[in-house]
N, C-alpha and C positions, 0 to 999 in steps of 0.2 A: 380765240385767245381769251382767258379769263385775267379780271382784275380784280384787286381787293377790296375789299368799302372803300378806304379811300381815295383811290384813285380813282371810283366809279363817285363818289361824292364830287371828287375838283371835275368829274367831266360834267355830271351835273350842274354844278354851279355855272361852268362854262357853255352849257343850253341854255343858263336862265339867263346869263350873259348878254347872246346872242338877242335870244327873246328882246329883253330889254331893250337893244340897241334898233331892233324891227320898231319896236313903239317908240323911239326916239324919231327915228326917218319918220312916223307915219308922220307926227305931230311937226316936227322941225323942216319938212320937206330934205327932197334928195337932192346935197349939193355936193360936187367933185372939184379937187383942188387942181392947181396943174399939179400933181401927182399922181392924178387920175384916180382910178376906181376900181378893186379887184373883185371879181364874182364870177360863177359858173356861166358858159357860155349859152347853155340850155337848162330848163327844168329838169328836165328825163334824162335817162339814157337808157341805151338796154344791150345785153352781152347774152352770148350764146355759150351752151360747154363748150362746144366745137372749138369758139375762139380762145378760151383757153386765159382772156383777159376782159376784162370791163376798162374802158380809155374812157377818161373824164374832162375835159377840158377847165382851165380858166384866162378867163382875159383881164389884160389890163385894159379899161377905156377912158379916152376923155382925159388924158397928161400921159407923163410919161417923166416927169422930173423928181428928181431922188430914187434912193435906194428904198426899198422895199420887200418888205417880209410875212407871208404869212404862212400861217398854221391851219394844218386840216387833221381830220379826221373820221374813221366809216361809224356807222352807225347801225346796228341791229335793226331791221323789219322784222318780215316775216320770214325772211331770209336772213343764217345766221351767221356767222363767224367759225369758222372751225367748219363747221359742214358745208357748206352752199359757196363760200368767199372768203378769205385772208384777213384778216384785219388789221387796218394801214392807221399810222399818225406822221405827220411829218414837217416840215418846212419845205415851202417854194419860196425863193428871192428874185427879182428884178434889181437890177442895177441902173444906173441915171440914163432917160433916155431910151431904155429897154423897153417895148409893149408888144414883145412877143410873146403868144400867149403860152401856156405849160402844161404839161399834161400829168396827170394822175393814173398811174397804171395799177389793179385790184386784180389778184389774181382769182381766176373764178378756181372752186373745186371740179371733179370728172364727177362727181353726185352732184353739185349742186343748181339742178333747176328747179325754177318754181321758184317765188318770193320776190321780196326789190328789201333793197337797203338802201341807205342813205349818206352821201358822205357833204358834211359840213365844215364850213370856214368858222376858227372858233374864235381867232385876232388878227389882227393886221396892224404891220406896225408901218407908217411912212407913208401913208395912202387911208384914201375911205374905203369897207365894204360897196361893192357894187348891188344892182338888186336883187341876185341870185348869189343868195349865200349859201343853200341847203341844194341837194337839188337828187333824185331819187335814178336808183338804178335798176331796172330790172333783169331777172336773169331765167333766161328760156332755154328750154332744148332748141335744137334744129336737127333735119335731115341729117343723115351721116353724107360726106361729102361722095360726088360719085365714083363710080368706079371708074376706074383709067388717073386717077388725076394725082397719084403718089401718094406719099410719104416726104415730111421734111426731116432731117436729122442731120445733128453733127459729123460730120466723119472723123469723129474719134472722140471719145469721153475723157482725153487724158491728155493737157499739153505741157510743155513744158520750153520757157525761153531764159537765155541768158540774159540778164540784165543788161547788157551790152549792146546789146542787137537792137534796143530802143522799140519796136513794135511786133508785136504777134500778128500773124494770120491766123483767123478761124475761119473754116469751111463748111458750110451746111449744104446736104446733099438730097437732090432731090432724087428718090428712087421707087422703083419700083409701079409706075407710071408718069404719063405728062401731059394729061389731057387737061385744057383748062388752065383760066388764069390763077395763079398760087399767092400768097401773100404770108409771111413770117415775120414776126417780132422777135427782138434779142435783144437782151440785157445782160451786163457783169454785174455780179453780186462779191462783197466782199468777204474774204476770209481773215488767214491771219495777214494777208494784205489789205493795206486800209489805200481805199478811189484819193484820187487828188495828193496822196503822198507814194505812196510806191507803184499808183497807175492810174489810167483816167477813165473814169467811168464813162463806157458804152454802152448806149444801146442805138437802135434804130431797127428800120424794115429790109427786109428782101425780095423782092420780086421776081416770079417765073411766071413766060409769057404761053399760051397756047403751044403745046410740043415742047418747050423748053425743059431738057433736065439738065442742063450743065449746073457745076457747081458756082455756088457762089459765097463769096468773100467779106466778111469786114476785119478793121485794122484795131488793136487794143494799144493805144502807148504805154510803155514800160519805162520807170524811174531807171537811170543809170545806175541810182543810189540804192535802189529797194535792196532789204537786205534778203542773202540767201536765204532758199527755204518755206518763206512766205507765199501762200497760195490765196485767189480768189478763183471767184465760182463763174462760170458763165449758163445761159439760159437761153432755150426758146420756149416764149411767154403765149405765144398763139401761132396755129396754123389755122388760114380761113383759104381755103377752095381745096385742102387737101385735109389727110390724118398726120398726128405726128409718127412718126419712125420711134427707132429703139433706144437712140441716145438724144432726149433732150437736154440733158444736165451733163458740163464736163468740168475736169477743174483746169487747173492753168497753176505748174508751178516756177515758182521765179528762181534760177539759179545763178550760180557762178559759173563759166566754162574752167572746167580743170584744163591746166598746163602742165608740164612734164616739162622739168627743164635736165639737159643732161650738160652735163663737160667730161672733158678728157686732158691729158698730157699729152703735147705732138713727139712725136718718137727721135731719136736722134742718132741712133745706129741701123744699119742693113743689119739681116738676120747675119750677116757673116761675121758680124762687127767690124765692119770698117763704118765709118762716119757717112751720113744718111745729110747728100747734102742738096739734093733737088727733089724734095718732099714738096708736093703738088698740092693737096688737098687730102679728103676725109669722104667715105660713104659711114651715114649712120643709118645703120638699120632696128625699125621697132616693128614687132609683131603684138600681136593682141592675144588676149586668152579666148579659146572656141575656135571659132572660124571668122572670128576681123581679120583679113587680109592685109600680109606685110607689109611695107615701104621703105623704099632706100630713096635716101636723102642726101645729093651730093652737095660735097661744100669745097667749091674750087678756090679756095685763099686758106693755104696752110696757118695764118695768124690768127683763123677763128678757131677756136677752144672751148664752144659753149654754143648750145641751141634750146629755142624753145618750141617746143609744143603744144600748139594751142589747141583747144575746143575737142579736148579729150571727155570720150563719154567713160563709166564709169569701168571698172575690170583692172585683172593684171596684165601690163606689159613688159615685154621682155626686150633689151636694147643693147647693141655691141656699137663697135668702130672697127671699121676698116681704110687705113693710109695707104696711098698712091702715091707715087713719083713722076717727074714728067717723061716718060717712057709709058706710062701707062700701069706698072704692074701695082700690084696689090697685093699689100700685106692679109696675113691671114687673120682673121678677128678677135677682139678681143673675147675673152668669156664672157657672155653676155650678163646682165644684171638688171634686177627682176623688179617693179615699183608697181605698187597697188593702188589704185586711184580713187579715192572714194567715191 
């Protein structure tokens, strides 16, 4: 990812920042508030193509009082941005009492082995730097995974939930073997749906055991509120004991369930015209455009005049009424009429 002078001038500034604050610790010694102390859990790291991701750790140590915020960012080696690895900026927060530590996920390229980069803490607000502020990734080939031991993939590139329905299932499939322990990473990525307001951001692992190819599940919560339309992205960020499959990337859109609401008038004459005076209820019948199979709908209280229907997928349908008596018979139907659902 390229930046402009300036923006490459404030991240500079923000290495000599850094720098500085290293020659501050040497000289002032290293002291941690009860706040504790934020920095990388190791010096190294090192990622494989295979996996698909570089995972970086940071800990909080030594407090855990107040809120807490800091700022990272990767750092070009020999290894570069755009070819080899992603290039990430971000914010991690802790909250009072929080010193769980957080992870930094970098996604590697399918070219990029060979090199290390580097990803750095550039402030911290609420807390000290801990000692490991900078801390180096490497990025190797490996073996390709063996034979027998699958493919991980989505089972399906395309979801879609009603707002209503409050959580999604996605399913990731292991296929086409099952040898071997499996391990997948997944993350939601944001579209015109933004994390924390019209859903909550997911990620975590999956696990397959020796033989194991059943599919397996995580849950996305969806705002009641999000508005229709709005989609985000989902991912699997690594597969380690397998290859990935064909759909790693699917989207997820957020909808409204259409309704079809119908009414009628209750009848008040027999066809003979005399007065219709042990009217029973109503069959409402709706058919779908193509081949969605009909349905009759019975409504045994003559005093309903109105039905809805809910969690209509999109098409035209086509809908009549048909009146009963307590005898059983049945009027003949109305001319049906025809509603297009977007």
């Amino acid at each position: 990812m390229s930046t402009d002078r300036r923006s490459a001038r404030q991240f500079l500034r923000a290495l000599a920042g850094i720098l500085f604050l290293s020659l501050l610790r040497t000289a002032c010694a290293y002291a941690v508030g009860a706040a504790g102390a934020i920095g990388f859990a190791a010096p190294g790291y090192s990622a494989s193509v295979p996996d698909g991701v570089a995972i970086v750790v940071l800990d909080r140590v030594g407090g855990s009082g107040g809120n807490v915020a800091v700022n990272f960012a990767t750092v070009n080696g020999s290894a570069i941005a755009g070819t080899n690895y992603t290039a990430m900026n971000g914010t991690l927060t802790w909250s009072d009492g929080d010193a769980t530590p957080r992870t930094i996920m970098v996604p590697i390229a399918a070219a990029g082995a060979g090199g290390t980069f580097s990803v750095v803490l550039l402030s911290v607000t609420g807390a000290s730097f801990g000692p490991i502020i900078q801390t180096a990734v490497s990025v190797t080939s490996a073996a390709p995974p063996p034979l027998g031991s699958g493919a991980l993939e989505f089972s399906q590139n395309a979801y879609a939930i009603n707002r209503g329905d409050g959580t999604l299932m996605v399913t990731v499939d292991r296929v086409q073997g099952a040898s071997g322990t499996v391990l997948a990473t997944y993350s939601t990525e944001d579209g015109s749906a933004v994390s924390g307001t019209d859903y909550a951001a997911t990620s975590g692992t999956l696990s397959w055991t020796d033989g194991d190819a059943s599919p397996k599940s995580f849950l996305v919560p969806v705002s009641a509120q999000a508005p229709a339309g709005r989609t985000f992205s989902l991912a699997l960020l690594s597969a380690q004991g397998a290859r990935f499959g064909d759909i790693t990337d699917a989207t997820v859109n957020i909808a409204v369930a259409a309704t079809i609401i119908a009414s009628w008038s209750p009848p008040t004459a027999n066809t003979d015209g005399s007065p219709l005076t042990d009217l029973a209820g109503y069959y409402i019948c709706i058919s779908g455009a193509g081949n969605q199979p009909a349905q009759t709908i019975q409504i045994a209280n003559p005093a309903v005049t109105s039905i809805s229907i809910g969690n209509i997928a999109a098409g035209t349908y086509y809908l009549a009424a048909m009146a009963y008596d307590s005898a059983g018979a049945i009027s003949s139907p109305t001319g049906p009429v025809s509603t297009l659902v977007q």
